[in-house]
C-alpha positions in Angstrom: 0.0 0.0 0.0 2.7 2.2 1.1 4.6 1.6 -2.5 1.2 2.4 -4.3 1.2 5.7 -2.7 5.0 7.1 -3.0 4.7 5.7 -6.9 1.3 8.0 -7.5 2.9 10.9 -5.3 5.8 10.8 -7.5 3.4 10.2 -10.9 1.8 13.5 -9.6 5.1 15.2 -8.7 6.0 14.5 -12.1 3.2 15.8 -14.0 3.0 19.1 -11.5 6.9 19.4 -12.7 5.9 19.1 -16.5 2.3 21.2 -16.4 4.6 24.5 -14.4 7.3 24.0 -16.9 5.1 24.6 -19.8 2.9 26.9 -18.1 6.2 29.1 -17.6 7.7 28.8 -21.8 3.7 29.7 -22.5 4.1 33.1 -20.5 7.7 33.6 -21.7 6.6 33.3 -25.1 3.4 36.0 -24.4 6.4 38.3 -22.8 8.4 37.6 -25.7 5.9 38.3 -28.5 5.0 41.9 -26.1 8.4 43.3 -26.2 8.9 42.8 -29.9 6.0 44.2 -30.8 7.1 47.3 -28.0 10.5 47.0 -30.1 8.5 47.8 -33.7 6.4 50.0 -32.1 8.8 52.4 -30.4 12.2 51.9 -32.5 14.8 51.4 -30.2 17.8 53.0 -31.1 21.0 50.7 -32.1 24.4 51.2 -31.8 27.1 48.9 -33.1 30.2 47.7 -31.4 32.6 50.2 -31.3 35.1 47.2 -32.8 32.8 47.6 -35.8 31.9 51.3 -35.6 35.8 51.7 -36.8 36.1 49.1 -39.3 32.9 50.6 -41.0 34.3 54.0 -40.5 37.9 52.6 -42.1 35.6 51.3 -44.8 33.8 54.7 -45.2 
């Protein structure tokens, strides 16, 4: 009886485990999706690396 128990706590532990995990990459993916679409909307400003702000003014 006592096996039948820790084996279904477990089976339970388990799925609890695996329904938070996708729960989690389903509200990262909401959060992603949100800032991209704050990205277009807004236009952040970009800078380059200054390693490659030279070489393209060297180019120039």
């Amino acid at each position: 009886m006592l096996k039948f128990v820790l084996i279904l706590v477990v089976i339970l532990s388990v799925l609890l485990l695996l329904f938070l995990l996708y729960q989690s990459q389903k509200m990262l993916r909401h959060v992603q999706k949100q800032q991209a679409i704050e990205n277009k909307k807004y236009g952040k400003p970009r800078q380059l690396h200054p390693k490659l702000q030279q070489t393209k003014k060297n180019q120039d």
